[in-house]
CHARMM internal coordinates of N, CA and C (Angstrom, degrees):
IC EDIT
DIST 1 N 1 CA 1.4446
DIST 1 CA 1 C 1.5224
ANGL 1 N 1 CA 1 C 108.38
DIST 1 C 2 N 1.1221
ANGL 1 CA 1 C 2 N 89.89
DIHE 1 N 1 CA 1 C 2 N 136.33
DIST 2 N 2 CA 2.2936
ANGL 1 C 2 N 2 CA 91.60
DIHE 1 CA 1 C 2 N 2 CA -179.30
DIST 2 CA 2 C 1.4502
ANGL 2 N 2 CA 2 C 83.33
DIHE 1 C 2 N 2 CA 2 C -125.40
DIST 2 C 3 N 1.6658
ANGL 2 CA 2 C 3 N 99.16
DIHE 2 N 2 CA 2 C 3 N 137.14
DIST 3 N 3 CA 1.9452
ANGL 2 C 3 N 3 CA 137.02
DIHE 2 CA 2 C 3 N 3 CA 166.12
DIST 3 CA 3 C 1.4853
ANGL 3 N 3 CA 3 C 92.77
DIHE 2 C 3 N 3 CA 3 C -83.61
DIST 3 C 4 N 1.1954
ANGL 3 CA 3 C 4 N 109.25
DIHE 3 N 3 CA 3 C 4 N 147.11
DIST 4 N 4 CA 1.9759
ANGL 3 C 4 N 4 CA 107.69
DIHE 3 CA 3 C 4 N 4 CA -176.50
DIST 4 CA 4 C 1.7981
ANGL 4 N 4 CA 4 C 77.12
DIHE 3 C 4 N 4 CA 4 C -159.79
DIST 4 C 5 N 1.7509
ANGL 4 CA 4 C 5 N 93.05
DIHE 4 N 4 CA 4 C 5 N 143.18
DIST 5 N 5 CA 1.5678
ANGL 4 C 5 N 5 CA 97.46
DIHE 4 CA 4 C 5 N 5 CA 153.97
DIST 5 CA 5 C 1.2725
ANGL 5 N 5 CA 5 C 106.66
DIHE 4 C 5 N 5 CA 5 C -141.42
DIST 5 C 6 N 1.5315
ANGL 5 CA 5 C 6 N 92.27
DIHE 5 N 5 CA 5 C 6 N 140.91
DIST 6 N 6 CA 1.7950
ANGL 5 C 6 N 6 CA 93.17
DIHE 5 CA 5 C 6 N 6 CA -179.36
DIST 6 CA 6 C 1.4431
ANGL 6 N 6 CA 6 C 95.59
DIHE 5 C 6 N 6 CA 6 C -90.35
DIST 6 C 7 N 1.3143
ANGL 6 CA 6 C 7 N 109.74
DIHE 6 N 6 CA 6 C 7 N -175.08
DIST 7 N 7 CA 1.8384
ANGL 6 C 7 N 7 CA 123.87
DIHE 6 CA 6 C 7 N 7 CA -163.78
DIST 7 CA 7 C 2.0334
ANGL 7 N 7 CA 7 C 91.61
DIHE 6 C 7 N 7 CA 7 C -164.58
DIST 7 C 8 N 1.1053
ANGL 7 CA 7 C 8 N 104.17
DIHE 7 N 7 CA 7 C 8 N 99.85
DIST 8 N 8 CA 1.7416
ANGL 7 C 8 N 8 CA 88.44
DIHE 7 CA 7 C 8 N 8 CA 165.83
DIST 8 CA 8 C 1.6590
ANGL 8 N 8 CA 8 C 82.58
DIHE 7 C 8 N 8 CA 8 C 171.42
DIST 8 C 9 N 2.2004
ANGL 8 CA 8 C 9 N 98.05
DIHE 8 N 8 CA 8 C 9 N -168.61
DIST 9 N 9 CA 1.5785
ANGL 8 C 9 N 9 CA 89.54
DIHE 8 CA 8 C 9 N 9 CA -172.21
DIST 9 CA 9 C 0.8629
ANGL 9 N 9 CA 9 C 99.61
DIHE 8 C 9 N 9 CA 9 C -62.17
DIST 9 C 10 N 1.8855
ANGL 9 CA 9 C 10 N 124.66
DIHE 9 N 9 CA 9 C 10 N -161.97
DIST 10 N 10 CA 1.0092
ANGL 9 C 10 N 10 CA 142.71
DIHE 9 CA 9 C 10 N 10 CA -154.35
DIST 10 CA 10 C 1.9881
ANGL 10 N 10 CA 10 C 98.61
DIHE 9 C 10 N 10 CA 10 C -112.60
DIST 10 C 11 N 1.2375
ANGL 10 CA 10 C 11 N 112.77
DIHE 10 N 10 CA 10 C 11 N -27.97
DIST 11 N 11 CA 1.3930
ANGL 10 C 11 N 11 CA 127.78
DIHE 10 CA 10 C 11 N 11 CA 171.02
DIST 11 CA 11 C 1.6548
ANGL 11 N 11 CA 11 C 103.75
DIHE 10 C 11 N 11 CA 11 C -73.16
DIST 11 C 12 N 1.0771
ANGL 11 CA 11 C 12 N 113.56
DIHE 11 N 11 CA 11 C 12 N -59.20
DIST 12 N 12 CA 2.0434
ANGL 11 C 12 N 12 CA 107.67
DIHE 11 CA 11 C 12 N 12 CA 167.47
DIST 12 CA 12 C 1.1783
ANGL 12 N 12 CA 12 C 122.86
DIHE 11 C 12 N 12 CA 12 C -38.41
DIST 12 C 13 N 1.3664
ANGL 12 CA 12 C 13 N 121.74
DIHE 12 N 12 CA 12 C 13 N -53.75
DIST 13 N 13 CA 1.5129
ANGL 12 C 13 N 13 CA 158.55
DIHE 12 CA 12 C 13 N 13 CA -177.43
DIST 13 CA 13 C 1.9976
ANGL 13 N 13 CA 13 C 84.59
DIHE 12 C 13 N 13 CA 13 C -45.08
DIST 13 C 14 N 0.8211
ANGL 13 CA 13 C 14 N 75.49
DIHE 13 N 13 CA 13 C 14 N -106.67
DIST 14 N 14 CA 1.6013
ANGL 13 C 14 N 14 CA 90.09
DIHE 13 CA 13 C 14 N 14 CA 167.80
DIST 14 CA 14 C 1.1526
ANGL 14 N 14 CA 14 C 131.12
DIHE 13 C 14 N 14 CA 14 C -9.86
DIST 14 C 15 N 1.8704
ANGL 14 CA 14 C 15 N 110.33
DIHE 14 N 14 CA 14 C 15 N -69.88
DIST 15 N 15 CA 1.7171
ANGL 14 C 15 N 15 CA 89.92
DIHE 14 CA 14 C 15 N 15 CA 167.00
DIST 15 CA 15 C 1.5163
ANGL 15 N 15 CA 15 C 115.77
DIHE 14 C 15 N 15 CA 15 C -86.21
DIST 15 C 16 N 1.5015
ANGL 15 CA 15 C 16 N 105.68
DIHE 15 N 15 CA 15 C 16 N 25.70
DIST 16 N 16 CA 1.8686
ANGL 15 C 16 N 16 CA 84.64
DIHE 15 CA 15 C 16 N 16 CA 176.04
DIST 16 CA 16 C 1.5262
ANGL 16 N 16 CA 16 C 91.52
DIHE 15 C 16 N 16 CA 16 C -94.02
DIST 16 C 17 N 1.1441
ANGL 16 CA 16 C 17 N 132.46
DIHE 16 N 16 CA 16 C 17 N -41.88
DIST 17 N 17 CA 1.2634
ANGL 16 C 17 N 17 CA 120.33
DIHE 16 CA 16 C 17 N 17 CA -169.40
DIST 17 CA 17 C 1.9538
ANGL 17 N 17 CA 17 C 116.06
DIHE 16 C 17 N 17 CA 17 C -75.26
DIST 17 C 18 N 1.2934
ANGL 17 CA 17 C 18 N 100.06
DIHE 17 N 17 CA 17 C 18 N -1.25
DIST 18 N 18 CA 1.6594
ANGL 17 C 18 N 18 CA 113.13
DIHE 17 CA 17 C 18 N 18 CA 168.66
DIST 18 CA 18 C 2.3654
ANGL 18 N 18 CA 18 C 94.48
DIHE 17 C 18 N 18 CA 18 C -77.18
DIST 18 C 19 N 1.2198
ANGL 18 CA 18 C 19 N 85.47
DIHE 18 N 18 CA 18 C 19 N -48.49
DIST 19 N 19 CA 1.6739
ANGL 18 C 19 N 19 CA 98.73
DIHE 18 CA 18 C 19 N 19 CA -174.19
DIST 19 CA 19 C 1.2774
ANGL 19 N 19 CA 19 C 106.59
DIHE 18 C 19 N 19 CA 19 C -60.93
DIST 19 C 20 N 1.8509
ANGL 19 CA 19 C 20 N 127.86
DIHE 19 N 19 CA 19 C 20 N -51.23
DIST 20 N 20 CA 1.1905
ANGL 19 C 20 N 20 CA 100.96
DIHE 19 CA 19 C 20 N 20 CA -165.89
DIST 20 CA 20 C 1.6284
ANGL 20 N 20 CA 20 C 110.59
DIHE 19 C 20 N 20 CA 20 C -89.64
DIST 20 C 21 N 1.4686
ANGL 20 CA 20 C 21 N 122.05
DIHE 20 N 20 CA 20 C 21 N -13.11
DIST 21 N 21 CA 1.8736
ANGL 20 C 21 N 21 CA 127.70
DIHE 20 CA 20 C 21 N 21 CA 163.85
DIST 21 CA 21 C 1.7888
ANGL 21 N 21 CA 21 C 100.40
DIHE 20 C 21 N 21 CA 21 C -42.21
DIST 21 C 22 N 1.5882
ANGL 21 CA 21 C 22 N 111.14
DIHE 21 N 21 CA 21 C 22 N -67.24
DIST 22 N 22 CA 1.2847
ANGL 21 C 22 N 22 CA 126.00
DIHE 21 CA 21 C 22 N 22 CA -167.18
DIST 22 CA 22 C 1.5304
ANGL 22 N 22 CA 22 C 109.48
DIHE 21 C 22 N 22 CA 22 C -50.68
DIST 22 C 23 N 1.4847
ANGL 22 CA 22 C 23 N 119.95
DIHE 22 N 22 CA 22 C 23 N -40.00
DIST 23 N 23 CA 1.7468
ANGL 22 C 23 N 23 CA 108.81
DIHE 22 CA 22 C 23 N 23 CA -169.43
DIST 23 CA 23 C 1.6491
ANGL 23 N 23 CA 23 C 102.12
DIHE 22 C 23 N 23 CA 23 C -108.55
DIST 23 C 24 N 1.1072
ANGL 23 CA 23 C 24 N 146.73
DIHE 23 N 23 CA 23 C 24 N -8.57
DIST 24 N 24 CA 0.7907
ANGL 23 C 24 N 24 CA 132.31
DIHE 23 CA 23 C 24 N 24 CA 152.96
DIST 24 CA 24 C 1.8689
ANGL 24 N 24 CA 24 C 137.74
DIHE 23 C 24 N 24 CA 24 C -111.40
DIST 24 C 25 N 0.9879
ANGL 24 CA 24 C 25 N 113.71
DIHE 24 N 24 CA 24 C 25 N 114.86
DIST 25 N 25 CA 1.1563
ANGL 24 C 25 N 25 CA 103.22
DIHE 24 CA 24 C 25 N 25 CA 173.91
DIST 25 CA 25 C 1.4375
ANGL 25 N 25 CA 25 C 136.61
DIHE 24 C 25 N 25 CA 25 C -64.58
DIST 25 C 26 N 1.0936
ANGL 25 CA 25 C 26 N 122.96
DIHE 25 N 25 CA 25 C 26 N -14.83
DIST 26 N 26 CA 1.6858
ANGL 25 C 26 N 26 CA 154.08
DIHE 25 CA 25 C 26 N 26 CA 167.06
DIST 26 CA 26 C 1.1250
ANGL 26 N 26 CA 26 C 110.96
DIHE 25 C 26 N 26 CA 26 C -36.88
DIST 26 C 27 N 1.4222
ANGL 26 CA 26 C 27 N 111.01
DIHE 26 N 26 CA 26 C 27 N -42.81
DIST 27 N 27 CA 1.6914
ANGL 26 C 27 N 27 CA 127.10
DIHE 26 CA 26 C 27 N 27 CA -161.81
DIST 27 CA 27 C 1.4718
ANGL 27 N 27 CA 27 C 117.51
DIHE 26 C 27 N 27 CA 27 C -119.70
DIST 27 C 28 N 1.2949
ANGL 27 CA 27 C 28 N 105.23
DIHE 27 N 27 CA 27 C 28 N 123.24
DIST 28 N 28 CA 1.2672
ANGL 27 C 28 N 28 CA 122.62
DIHE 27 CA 27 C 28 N 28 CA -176.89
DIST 28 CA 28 C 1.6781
ANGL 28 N 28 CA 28 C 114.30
DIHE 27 C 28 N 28 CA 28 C -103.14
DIST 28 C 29 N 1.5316
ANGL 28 CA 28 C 29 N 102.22
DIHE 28 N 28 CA 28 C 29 N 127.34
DIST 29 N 29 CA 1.6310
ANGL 28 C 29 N 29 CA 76.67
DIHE 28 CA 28 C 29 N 29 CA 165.47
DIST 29 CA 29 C 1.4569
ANGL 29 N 29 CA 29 C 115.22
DIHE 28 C 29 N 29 CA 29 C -108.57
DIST 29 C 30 N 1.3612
ANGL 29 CA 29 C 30 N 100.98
DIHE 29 N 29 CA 29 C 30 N 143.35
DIST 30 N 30 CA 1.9241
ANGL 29 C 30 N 30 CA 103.81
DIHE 29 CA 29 C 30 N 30 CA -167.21
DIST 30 CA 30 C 1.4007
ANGL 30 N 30 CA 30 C 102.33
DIHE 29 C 30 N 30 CA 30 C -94.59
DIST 30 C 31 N 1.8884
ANGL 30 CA 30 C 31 N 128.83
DIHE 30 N 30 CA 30 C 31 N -31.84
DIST 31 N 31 CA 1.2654
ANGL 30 C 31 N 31 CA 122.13
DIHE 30 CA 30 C 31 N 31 CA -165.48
DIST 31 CA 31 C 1.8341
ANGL 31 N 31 CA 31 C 92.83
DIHE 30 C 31 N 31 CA 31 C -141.21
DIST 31 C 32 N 1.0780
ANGL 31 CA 31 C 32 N 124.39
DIHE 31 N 31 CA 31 C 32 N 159.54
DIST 32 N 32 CA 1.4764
ANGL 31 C 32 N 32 CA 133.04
DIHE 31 CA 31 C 32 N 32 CA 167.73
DIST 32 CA 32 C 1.5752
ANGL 32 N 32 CA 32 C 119.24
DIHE 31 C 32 N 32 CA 32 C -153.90
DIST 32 C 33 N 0.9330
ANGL 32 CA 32 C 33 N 121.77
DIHE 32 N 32 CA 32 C 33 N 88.82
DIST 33 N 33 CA 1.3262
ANGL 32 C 33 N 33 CA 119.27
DIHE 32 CA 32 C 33 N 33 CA 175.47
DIST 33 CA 33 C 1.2743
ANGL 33 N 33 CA 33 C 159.04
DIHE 32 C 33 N 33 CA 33 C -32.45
DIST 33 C 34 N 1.3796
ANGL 33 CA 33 C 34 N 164.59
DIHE 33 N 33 CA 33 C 34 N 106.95
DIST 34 N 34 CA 1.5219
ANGL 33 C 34 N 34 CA 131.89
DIHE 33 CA 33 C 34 N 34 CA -142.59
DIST 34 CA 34 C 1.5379
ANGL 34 N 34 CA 34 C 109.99
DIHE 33 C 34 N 34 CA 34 C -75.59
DIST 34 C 35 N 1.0071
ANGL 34 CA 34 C 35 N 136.24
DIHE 34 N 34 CA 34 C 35 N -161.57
DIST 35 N 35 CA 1.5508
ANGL 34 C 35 N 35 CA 127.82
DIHE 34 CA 34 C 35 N 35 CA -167.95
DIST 35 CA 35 C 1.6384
ANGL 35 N 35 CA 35 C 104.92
DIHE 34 C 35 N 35 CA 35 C -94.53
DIST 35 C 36 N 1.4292
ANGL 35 CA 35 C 36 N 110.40
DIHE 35 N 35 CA 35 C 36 N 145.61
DIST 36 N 36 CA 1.6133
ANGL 35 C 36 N 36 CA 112.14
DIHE 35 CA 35 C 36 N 36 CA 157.60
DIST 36 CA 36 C 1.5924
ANGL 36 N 36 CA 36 C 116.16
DIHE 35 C 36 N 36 CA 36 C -97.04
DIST 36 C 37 N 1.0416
ANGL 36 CA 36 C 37 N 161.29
DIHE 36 N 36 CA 36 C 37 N 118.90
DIST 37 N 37 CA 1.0618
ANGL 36 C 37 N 37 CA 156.66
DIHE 36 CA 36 C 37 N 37 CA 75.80
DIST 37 CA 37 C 1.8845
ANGL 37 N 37 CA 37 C 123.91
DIHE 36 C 37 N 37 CA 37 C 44.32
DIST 37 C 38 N 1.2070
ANGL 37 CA 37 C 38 N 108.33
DIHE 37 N 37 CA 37 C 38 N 91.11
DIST 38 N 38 CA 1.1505
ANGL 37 C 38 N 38 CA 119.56
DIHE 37 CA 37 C 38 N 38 CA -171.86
DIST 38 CA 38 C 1.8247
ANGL 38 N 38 CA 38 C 109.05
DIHE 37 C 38 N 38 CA 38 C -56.05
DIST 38 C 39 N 1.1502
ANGL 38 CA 38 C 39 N 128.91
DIHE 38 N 38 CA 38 C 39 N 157.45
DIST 39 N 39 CA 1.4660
ANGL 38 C 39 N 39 CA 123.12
DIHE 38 CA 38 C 39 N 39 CA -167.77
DIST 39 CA 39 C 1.7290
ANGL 39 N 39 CA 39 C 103.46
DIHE 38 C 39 N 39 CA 39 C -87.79
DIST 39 C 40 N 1.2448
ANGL 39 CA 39 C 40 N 96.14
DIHE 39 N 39 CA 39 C 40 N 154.39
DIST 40 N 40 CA 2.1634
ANGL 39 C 40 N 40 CA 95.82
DIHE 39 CA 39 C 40 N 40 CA -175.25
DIST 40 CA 40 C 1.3709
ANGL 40 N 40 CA 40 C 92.13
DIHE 39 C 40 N 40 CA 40 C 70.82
DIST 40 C 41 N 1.7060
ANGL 40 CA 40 C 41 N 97.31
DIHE 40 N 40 CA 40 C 41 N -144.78
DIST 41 N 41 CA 1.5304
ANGL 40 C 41 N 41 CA 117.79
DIHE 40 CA 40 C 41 N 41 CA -142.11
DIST 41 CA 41 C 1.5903
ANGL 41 N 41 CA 41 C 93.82
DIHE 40 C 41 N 41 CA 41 C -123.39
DIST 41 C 42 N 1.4873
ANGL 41 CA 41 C 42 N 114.97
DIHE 41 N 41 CA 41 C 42 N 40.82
DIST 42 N 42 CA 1.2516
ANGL 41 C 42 N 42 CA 102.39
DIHE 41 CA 41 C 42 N 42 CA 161.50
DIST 42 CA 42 C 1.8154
ANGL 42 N 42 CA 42 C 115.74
DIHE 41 C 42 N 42 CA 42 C -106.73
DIST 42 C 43 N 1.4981
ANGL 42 CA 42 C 43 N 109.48
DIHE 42 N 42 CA 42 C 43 N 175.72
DIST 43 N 43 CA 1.3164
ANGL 42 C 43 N 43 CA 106.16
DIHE 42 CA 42 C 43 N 43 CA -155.79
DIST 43 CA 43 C 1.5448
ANGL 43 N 43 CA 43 C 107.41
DIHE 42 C 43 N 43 CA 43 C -132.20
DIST 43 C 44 N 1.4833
ANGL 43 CA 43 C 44 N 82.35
DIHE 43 N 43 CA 43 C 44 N 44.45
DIST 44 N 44 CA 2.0249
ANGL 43 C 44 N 44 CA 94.10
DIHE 43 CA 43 C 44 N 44 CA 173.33
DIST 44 CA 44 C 1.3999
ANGL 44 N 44 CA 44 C 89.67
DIHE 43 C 44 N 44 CA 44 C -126.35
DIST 44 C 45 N 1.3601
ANGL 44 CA 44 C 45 N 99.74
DIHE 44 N 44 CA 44 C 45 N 161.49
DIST 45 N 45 CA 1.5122
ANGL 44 C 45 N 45 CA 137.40
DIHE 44 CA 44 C 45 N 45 CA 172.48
DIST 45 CA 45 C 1.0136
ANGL 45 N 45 CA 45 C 131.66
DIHE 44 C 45 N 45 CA 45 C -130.63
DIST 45 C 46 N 1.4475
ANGL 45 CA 45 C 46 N 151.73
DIHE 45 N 45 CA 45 C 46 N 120.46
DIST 46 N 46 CA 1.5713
ANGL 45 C 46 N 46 CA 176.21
DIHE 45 CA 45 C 46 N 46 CA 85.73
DIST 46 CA 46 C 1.6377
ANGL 46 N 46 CA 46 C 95.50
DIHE 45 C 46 N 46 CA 46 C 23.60
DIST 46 C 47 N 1.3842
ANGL 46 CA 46 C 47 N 105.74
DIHE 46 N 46 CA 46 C 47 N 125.63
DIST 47 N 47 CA 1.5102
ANGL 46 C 47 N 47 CA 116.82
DIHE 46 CA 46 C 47 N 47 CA 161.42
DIST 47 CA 47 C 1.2709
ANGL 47 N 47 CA 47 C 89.55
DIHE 46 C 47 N 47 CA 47 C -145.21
DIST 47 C 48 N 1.6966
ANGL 47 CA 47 C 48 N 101.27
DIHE 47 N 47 CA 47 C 48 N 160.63
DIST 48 N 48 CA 1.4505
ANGL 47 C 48 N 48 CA 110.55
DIHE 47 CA 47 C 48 N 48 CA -179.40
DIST 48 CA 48 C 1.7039
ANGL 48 N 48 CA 48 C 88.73
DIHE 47 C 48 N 48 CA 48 C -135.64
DIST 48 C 49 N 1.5650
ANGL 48 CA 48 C 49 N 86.02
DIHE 48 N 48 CA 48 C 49 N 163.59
DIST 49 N 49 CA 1.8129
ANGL 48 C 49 N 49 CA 110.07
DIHE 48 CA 48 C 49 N 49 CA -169.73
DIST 49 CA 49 C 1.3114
ANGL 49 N 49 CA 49 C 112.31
DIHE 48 C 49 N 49 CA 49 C -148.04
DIST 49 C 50 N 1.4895
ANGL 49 CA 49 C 50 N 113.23
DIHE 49 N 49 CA 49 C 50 N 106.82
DIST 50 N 50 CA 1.5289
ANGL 49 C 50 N 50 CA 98.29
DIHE 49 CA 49 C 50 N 50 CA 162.67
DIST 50 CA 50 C 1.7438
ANGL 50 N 50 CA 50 C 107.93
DIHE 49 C 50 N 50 CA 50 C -93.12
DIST 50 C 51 N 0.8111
ANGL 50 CA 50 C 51 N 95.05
DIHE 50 N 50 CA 50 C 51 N 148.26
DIST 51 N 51 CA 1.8764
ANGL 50 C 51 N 51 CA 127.17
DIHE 50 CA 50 C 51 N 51 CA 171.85
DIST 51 CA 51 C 1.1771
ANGL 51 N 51 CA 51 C 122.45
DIHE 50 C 51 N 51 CA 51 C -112.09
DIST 51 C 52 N 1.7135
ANGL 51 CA 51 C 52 N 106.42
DIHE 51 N 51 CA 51 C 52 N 146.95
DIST 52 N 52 CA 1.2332
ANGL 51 C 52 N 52 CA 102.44
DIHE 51 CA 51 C 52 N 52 CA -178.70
DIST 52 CA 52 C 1.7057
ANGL 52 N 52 CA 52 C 101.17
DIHE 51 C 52 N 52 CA 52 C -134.04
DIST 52 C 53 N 1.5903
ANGL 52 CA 52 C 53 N 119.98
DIHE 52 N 52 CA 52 C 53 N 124.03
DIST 53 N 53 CA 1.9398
ANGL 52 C 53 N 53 CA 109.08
DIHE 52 CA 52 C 53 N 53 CA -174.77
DIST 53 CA 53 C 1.7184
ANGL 53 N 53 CA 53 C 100.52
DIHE 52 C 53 N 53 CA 53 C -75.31
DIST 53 C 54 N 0.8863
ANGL 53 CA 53 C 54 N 113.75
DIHE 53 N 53 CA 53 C 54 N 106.27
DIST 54 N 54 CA 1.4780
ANGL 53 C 54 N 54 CA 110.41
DIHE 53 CA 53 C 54 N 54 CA 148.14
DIST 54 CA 54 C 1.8309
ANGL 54 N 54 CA 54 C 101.76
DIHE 53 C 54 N 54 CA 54 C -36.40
DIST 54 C 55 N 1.9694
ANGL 54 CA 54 C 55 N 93.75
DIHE 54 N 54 CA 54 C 55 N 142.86
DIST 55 N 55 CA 1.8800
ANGL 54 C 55 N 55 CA 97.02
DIHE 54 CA 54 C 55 N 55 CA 169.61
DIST 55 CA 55 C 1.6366
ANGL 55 N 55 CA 55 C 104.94
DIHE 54 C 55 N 55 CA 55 C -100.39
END
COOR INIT
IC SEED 1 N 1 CA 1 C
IC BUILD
């Protein structure tokens, strides 16, 4: 199992993990997190993902 965190907007965030379900079949996602909220007035967000590689 691999922990991964993305860091970007919340719309990026999003379709990368639409992108990496869609092109690989290998990868499963077992957990996905709801968004964190960067501190102040910035306008990225933290999601976390566990994965699992298919052998």
């Amino acid at each position: 199992m691999l922990k991964i965190r993305l860091h970007g907007e919340s719309e990026e965030v999003d379709k990368f993990i639409e992108w990496l379900e869609s092109q690989n079949e290998e990868v499963k996602i077992l957990n996905e997190s709801e968004f964190y909220k960067d501190r102040g007035k910035s306008v990225y967000v933290r999601k976390y993902l566990d994965i699992d590689m298919k052998d």
